[in-house]
KOLSELO-789194 format. One record per residue (C-alpha): residue in three letters; residue number from 1; x, y, z. Coordinates in Angstrom, 3 decimals, decimal comma, m for minus. Layout:
# residues N
<kedo residu="ALA" num="NUM" u="X" v="Y" w="Z"/>
...
END
This chain:
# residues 299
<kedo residu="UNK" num="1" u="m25,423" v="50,075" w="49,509"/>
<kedo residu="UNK" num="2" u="m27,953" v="51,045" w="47,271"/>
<kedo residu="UNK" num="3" u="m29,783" v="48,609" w="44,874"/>
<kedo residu="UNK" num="4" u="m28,121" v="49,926" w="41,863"/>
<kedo residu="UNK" num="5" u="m24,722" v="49,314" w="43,647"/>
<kedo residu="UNK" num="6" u="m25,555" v="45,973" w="44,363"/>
<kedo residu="UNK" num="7" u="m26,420" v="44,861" w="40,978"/>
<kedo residu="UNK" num="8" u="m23,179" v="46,611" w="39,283"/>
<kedo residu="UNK" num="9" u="m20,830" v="44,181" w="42,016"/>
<kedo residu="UNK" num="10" u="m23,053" v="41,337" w="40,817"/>
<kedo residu="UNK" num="11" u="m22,548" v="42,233" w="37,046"/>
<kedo residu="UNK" num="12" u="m18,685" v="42,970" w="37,796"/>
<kedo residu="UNK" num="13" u="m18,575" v="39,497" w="39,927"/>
<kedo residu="UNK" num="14" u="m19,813" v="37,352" w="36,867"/>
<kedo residu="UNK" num="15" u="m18,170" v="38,942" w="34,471"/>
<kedo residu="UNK" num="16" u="m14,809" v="38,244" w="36,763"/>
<kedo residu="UNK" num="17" u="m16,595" v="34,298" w="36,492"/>
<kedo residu="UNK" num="18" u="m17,269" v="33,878" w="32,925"/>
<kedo residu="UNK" num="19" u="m13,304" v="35,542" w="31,962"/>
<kedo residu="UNK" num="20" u="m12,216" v="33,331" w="34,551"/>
<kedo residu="UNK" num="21" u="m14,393" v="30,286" w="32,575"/>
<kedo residu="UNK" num="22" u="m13,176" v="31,467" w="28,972"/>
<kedo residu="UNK" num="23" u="m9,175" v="31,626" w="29,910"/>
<kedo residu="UNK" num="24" u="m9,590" v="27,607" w="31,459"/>
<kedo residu="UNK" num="25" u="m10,871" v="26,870" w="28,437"/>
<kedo residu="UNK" num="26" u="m8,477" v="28,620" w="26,693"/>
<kedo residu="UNK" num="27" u="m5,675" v="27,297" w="28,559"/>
<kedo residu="UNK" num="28" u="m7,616" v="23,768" w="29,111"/>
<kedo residu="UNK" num="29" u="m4,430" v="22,188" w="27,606"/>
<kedo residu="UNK" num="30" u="m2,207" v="23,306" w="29,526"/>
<kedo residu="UNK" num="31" u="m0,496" v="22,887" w="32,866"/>
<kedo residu="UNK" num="32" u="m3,427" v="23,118" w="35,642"/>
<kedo residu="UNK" num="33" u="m3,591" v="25,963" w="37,220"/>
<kedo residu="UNK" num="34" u="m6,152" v="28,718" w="39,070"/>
<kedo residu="UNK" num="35" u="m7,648" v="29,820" w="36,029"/>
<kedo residu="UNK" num="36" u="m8,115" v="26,080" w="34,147"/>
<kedo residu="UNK" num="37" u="m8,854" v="24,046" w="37,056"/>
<kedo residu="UNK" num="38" u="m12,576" v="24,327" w="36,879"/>
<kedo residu="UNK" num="39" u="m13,031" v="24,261" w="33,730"/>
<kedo residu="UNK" num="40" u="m10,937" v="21,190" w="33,224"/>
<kedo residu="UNK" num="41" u="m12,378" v="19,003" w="36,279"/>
<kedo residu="UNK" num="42" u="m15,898" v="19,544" w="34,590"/>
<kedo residu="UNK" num="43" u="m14,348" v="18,026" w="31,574"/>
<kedo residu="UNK" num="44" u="m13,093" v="15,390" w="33,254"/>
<kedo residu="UNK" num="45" u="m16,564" v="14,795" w="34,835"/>
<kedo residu="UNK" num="46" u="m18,509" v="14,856" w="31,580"/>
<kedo residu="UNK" num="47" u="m16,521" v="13,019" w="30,368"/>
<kedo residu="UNK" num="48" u="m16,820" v="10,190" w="32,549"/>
<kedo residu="UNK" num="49" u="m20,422" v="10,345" w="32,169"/>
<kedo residu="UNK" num="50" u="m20,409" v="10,477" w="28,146"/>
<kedo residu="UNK" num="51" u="m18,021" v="7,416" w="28,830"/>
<kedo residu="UNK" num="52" u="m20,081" v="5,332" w="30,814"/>
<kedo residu="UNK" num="53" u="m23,176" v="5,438" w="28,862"/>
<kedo residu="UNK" num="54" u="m20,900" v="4,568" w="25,430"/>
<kedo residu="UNK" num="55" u="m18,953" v="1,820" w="26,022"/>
<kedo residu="UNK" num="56" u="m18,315" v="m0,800" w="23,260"/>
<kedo residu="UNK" num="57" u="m20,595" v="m3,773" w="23,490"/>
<kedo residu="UNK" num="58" u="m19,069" v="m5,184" w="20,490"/>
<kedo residu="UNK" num="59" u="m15,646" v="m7,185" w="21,805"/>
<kedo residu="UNK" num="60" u="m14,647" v="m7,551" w="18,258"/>
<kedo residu="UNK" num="61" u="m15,517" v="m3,744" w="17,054"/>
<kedo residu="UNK" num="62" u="m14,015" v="m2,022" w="20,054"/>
<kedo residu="UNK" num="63" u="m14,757" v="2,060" w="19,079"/>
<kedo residu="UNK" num="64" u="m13,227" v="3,611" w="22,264"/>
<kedo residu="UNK" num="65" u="m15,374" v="7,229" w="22,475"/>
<kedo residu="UNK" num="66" u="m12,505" v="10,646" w="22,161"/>
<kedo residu="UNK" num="67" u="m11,463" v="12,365" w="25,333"/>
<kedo residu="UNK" num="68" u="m10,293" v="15,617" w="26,628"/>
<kedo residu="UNK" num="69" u="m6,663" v="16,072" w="26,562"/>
<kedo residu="UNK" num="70" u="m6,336" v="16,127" w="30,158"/>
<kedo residu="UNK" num="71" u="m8,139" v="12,499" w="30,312"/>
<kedo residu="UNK" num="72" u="m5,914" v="11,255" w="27,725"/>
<kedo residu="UNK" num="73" u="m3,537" v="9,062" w="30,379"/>
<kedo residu="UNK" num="74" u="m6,668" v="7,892" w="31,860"/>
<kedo residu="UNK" num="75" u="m8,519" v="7,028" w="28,642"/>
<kedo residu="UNK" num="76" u="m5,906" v="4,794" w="27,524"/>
<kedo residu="UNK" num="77" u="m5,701" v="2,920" w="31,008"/>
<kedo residu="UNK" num="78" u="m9,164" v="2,684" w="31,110"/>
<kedo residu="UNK" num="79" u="m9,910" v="1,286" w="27,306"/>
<kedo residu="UNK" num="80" u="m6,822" v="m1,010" w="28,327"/>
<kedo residu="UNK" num="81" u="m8,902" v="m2,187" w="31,407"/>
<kedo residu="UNK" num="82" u="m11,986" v="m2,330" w="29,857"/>
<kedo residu="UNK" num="83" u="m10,899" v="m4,650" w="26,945"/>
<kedo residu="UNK" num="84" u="m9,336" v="m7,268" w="28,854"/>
<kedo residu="UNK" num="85" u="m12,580" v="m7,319" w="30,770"/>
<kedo residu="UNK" num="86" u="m14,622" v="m7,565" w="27,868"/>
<kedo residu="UNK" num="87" u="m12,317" v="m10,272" w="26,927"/>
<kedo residu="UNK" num="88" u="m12,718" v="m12,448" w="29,676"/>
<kedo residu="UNK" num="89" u="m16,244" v="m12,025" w="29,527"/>
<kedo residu="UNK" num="90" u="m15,996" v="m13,483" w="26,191"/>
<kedo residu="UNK" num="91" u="m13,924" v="m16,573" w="26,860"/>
<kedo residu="UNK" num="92" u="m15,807" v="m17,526" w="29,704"/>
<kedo residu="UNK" num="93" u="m19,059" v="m17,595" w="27,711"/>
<kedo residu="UNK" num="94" u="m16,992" v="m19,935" w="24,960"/>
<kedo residu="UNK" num="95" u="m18,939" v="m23,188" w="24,737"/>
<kedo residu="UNK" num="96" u="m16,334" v="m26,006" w="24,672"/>
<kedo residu="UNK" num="97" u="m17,307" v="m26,688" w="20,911"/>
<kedo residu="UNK" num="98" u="m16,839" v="m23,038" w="20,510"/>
<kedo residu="UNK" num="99" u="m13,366" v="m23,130" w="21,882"/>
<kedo residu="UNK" num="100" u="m12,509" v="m25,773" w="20,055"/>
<kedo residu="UNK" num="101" u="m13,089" v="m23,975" w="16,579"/>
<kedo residu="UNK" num="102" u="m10,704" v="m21,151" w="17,501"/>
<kedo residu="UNK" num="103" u="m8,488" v="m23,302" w="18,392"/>
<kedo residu="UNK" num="104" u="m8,499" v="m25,377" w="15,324"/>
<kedo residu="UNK" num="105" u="m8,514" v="m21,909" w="13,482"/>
<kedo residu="UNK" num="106" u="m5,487" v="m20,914" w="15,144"/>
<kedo residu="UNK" num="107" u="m3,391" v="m24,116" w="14,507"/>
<kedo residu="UNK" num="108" u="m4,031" v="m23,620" w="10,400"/>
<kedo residu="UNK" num="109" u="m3,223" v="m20,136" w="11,086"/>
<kedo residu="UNK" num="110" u="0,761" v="m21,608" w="12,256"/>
<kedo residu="UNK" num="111" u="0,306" v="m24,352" w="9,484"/>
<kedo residu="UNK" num="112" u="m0,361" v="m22,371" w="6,851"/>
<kedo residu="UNK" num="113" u="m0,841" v="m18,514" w="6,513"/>
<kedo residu="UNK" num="114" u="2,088" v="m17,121" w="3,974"/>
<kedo residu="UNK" num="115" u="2,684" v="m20,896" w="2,765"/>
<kedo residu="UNK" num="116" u="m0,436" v="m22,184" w="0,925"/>
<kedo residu="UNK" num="117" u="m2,028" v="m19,778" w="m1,119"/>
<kedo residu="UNK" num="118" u="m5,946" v="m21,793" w="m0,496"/>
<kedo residu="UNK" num="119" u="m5,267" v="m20,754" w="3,459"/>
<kedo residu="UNK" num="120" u="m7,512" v="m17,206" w="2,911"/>
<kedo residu="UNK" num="121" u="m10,168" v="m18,642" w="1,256"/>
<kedo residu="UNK" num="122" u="m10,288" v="m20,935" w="4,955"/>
<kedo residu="UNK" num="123" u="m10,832" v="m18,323" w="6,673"/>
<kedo residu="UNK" num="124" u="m14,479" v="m17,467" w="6,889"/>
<kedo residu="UNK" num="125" u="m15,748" v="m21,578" w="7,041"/>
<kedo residu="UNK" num="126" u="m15,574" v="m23,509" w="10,008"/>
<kedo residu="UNK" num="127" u="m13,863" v="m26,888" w="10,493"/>
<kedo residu="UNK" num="128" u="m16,224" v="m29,567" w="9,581"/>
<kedo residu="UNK" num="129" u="m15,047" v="m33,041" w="10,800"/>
<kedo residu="UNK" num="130" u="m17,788" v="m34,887" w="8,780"/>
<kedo residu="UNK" num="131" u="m18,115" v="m33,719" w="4,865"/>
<kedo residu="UNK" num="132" u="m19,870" v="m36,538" w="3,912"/>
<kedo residu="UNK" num="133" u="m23,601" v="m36,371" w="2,481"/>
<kedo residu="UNK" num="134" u="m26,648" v="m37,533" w="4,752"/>
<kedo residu="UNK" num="135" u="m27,472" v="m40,307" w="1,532"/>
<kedo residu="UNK" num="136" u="m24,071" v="m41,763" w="2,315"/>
<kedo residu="UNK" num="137" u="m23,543" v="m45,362" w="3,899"/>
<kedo residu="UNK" num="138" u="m22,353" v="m45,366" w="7,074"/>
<kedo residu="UNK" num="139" u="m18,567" v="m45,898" w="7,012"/>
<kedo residu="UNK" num="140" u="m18,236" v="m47,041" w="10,753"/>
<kedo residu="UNK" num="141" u="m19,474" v="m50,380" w="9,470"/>
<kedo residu="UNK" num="142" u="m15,890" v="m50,772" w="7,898"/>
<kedo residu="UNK" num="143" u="m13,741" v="m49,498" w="10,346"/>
<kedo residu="UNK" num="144" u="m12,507" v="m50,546" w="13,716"/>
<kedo residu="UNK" num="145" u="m11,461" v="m47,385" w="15,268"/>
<kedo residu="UNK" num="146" u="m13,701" v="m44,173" w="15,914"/>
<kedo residu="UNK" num="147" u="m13,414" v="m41,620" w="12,933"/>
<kedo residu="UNK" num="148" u="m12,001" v="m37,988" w="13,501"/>
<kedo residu="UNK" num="149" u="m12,397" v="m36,872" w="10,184"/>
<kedo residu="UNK" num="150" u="m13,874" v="m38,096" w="6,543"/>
<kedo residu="UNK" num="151" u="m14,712" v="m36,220" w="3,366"/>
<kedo residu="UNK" num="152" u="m15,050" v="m37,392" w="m0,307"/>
<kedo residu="UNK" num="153" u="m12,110" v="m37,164" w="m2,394"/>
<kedo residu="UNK" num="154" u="m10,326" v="m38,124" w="m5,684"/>
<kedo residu="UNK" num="155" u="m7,615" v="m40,316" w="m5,711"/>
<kedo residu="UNK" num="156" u="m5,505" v="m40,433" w="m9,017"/>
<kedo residu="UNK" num="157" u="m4,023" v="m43,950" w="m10,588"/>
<kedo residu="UNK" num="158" u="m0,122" v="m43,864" w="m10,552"/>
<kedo residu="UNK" num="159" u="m0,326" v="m44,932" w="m14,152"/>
<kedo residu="UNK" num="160" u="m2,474" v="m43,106" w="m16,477"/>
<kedo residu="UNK" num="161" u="m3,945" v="m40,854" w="m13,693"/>
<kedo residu="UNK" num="162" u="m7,410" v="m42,470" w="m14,246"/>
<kedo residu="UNK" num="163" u="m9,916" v="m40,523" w="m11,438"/>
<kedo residu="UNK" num="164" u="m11,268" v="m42,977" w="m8,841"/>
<kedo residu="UNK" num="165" u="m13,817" v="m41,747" w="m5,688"/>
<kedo residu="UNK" num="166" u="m12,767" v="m42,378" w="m2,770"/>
<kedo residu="UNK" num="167" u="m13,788" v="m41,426" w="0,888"/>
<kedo residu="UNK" num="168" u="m10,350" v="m40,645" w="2,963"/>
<kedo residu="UNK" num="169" u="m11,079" v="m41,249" w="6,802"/>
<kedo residu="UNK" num="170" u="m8,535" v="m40,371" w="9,133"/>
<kedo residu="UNK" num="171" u="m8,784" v="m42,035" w="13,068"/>
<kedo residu="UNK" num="172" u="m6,642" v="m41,544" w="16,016"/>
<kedo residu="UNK" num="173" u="m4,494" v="m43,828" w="14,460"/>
<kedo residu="UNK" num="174" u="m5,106" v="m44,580" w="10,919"/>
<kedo residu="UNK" num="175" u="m5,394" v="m42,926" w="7,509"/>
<kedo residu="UNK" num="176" u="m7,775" v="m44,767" w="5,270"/>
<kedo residu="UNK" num="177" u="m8,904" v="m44,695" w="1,591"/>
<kedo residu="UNK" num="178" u="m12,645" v="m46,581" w="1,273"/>
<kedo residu="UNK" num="179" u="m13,947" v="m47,249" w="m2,178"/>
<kedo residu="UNK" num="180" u="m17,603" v="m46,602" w="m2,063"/>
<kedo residu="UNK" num="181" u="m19,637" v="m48,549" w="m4,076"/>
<kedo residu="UNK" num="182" u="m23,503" v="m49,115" w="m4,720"/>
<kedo residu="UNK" num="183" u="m24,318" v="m50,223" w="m1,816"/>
<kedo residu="UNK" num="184" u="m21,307" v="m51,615" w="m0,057"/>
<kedo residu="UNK" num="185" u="m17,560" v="m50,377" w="0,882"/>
<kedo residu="UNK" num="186" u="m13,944" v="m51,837" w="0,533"/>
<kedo residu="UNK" num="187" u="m11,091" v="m50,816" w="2,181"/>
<kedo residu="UNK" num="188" u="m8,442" v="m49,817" w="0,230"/>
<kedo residu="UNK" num="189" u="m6,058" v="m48,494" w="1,717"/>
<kedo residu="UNK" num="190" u="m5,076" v="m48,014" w="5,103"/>
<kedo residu="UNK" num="191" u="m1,984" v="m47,245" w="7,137"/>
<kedo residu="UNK" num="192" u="m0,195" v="m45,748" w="10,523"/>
<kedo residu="UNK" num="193" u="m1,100" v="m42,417" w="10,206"/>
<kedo residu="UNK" num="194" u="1,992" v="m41,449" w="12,197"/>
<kedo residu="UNK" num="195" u="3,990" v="m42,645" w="9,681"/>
<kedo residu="UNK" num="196" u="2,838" v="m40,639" w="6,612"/>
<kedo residu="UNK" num="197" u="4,315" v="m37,368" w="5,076"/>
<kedo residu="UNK" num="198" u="2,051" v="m34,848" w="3,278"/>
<kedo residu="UNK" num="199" u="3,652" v="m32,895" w="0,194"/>
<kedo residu="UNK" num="200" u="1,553" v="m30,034" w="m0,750"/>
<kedo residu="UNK" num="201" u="2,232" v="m27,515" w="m3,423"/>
<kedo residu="UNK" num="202" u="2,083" v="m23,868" w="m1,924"/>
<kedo residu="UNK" num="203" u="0,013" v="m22,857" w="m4,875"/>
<kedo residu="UNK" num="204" u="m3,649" v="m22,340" w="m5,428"/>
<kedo residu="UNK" num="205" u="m4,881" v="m25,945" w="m5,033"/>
<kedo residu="UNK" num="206" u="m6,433" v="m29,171" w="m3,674"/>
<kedo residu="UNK" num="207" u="m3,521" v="m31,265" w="m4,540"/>
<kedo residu="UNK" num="208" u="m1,660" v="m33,797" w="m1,883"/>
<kedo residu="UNK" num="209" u="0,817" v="m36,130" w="m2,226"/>
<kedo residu="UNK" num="210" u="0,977" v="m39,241" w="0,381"/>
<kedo residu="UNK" num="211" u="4,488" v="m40,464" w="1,158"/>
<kedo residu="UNK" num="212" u="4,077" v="m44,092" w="1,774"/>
<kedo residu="UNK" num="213" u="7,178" v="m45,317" w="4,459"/>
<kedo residu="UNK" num="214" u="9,706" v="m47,584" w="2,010"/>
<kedo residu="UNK" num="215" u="8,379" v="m50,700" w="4,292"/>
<kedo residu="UNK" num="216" u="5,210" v="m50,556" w="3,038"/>
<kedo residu="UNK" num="217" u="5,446" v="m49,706" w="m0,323"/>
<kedo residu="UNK" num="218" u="5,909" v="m53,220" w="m1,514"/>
<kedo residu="UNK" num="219" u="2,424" v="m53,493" w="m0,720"/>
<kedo residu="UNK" num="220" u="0,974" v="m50,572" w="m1,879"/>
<kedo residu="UNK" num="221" u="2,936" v="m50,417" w="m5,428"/>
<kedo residu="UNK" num="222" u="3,863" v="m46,742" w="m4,204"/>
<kedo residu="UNK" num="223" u="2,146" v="m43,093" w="m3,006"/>
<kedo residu="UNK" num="224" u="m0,933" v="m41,865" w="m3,171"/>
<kedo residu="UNK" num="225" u="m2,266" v="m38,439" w="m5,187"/>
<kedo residu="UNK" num="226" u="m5,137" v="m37,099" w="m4,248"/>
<kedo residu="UNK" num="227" u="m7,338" v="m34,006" w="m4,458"/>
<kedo residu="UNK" num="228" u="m8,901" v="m33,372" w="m1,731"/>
<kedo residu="UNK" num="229" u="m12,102" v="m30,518" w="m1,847"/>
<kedo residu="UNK" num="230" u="m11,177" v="m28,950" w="1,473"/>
<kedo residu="UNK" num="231" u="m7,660" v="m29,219" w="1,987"/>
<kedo residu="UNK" num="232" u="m6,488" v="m26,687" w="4,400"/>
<kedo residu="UNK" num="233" u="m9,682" v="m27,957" w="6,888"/>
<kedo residu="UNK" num="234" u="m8,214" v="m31,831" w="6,092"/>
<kedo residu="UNK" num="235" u="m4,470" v="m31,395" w="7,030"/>
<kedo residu="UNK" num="236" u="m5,322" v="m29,384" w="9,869"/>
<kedo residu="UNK" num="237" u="m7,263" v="m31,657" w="11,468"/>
<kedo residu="UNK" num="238" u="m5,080" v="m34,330" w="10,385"/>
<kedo residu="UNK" num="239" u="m2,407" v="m32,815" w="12,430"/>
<kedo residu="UNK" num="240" u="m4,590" v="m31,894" w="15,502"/>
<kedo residu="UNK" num="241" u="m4,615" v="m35,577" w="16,161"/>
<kedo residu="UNK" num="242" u="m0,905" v="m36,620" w="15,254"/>
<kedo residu="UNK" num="243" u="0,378" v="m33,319" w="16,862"/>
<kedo residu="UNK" num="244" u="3,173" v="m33,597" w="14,247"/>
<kedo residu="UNK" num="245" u="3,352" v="m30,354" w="11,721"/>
<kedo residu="UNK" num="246" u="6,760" v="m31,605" w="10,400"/>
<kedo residu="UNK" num="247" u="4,978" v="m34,004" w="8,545"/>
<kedo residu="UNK" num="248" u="2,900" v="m31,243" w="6,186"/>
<kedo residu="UNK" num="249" u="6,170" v="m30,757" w="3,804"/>
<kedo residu="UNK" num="250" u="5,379" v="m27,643" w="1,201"/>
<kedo residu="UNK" num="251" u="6,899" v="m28,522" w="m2,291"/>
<kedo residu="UNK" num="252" u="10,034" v="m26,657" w="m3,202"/>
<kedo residu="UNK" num="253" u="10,096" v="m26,758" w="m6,967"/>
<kedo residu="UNK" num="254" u="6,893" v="m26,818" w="m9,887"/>
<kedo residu="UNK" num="255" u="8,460" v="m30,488" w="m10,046"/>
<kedo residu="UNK" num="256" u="7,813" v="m33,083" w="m7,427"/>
<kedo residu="UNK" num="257" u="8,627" v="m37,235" w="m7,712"/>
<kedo residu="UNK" num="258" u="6,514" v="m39,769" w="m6,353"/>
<kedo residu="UNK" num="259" u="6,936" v="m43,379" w="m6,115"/>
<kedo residu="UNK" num="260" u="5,801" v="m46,373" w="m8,481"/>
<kedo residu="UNK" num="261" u="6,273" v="m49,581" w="m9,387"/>
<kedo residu="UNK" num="262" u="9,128" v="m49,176" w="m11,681"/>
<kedo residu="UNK" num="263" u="10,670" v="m45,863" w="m11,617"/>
<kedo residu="UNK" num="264" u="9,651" v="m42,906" w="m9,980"/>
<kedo residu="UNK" num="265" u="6,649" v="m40,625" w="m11,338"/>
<kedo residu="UNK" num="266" u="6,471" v="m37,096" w="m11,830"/>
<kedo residu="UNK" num="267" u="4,214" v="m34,519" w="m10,941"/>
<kedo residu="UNK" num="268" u="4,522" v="m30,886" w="m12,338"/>
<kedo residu="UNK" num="269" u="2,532" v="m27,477" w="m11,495"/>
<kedo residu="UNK" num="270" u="1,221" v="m24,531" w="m13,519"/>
<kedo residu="UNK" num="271" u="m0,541" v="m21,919" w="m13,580"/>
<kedo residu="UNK" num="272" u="m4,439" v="m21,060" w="m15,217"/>
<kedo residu="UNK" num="273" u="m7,557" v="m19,440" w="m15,341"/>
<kedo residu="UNK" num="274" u="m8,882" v="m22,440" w="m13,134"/>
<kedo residu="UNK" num="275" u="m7,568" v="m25,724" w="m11,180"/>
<kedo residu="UNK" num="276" u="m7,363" v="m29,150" w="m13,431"/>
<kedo residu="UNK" num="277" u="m5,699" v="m32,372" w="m13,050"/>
<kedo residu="UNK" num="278" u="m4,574" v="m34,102" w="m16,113"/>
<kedo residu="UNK" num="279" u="m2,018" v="m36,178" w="m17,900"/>
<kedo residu="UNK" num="280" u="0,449" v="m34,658" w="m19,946"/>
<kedo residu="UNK" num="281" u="m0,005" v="m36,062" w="m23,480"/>
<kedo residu="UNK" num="282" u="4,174" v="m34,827" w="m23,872"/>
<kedo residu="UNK" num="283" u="5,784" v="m36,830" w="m21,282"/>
<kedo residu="UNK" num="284" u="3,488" v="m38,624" w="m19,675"/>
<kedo residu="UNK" num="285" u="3,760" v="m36,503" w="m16,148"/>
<kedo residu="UNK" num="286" u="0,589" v="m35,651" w="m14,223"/>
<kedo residu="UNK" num="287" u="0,153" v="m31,862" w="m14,816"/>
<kedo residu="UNK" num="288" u="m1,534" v="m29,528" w="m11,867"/>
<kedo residu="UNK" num="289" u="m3,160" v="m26,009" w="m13,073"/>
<kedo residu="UNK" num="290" u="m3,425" v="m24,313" w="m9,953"/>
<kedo residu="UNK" num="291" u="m5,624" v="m20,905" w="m9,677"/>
<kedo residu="UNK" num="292" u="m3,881" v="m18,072" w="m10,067"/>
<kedo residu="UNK" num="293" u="m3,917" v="m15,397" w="m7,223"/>
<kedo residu="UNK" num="294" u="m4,068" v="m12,329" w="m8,819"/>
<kedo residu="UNK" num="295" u="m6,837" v="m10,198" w="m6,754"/>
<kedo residu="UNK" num="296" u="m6,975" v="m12,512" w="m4,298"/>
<kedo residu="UNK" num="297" u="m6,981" v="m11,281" w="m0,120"/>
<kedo residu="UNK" num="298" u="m3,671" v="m12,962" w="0,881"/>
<kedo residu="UNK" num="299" u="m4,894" v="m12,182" w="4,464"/>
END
């Protein structure tokens, strides 16, 4: 065979090659067969190189790289796979402390997302268990049990609704109210924590009412209103150490009573450009202008 007949078979063989190349990639979608085969297992391969070398790194922003058709079955087992990897690898690099915060996160999440309209504005802050200022005297001086959480708040006179500062401190068995003054602190209130109910208005606020048990309202001429800065982070924490959700009660009505000497006190909630606390020259009732949420995230 001469030269010349040589080259035409070699011509006639790749052009038999590079048909064969164009219909399995034309038919790459399809059922395997003679023509496809090739075509699609070098797919398959460069594929699986692409993959390796772009895996997400990012267990929050998982981007799982496109695929051939023919690797779709495998893609999906192998981002399946790869994620709960990737999550494992993240929990077992969780710190104890870290642990903790998602799992403090979590219980507001069941306490309060779709019931109190301040839960999405929560969201981005972690729990603090200690709001109070580094100026501050120290308030385990007063108490006899080992604090779990304290922050400043306002506590409002059943009677004229006269504002009065007060550090709340809750223990692992107590709920406390310390007046801080210059240079020394009083105990003013204190009581089973167990035994308390918290009524909180789903609206836009930093409003809670303390239900005082009947037994020990004698004492205390009746329940407590407060407004407290960083309420969602408060109650949660609260009921991380009482384990007892049922005793977070959401208000029903823009109308709640609570109980003083004589008979029983009213609170009422609105609605305005921004929250306020203040007695209503009409009737006398304590009036609550919560934020509205009009453009808020209600994540």
């Amino acid at each position: 065979m001469s030269y010349t007949e040589k080259e035409a078979e070699r011509r006639k063989a790749a052009v038999l090659v590079i048909r064969k190349f164009i219909k399995g990639f034309i038919t790459r979608n399809g059922p395997i067969n003679d023509c496809n085969k090739d075509f699609v297992e070098m797919a398959k391969r460069n594929w699986l190189m692409r993959l390796s070398k772009s895996l997400p790194s990012n267990f929050l922003k998982r981007t799982w790289p496109p695929c051939p058709y023919s690797c779709k079955e495998a893609s999906a087992h192998l981002e399946k796979y790869y994620a709960s990897h990737m999550s494992r690898v993240y929990r077992k690099k969780l710190t104890p402390e870290r642990k903790l915060v998602f799992e403090q996160k979590i219980l507001a999440e069941k306490l309060f997302k779709g019931k109190k309209a301040n839960y999405p504005e929560s969201l981005p802050h972690t729990f603090v268990t200690n709001r109070l200022s580094a100026t501050d005297i120290s308030i385990d001086t007063i108490l006899d049990e080992k604090q779990r959480y304290c922050s400043p708040v306002i506590k409002y006179d059943r009677r004229g609704f006269k504002e009065r500062d007060r550090i709340m401190v809750v223990t692992n068995n107590s709920f406390c109210l310390i007046d801080l003054k210059p240079k020394q602190l009083k105990m003013k209130h204190k009581f089973p924590l167990d035994k308390l109910e918290f009524i909180i208005s789903p609206a836009l606020n930093s409003f809670v009412l303390i239900k005082i048990p009947d037994e020990m309202k004698k004492a205390d001429k009746g329940d407590l209103i407060l407004k407290v800065p960083h309420l969602i982070e408060a109650l949660t924490l609260t009921v991380e150490i009482t384990e007892k959700p049922e005793k977070i009660i959401f208000a029903k009505t823009n109308m709640i009573e609570y109980a003083k000497p004589g008979k029983p006190g009213q609170i009422v909630f609105s609605v305005g450009p921004q929250e306020n606390f203040f007695r209503d020259k009409k009737n006398g009732n304590l009036l609550i202008i919560s934020r509205s949420t009009v453009g808020l995230n209600n994540t």
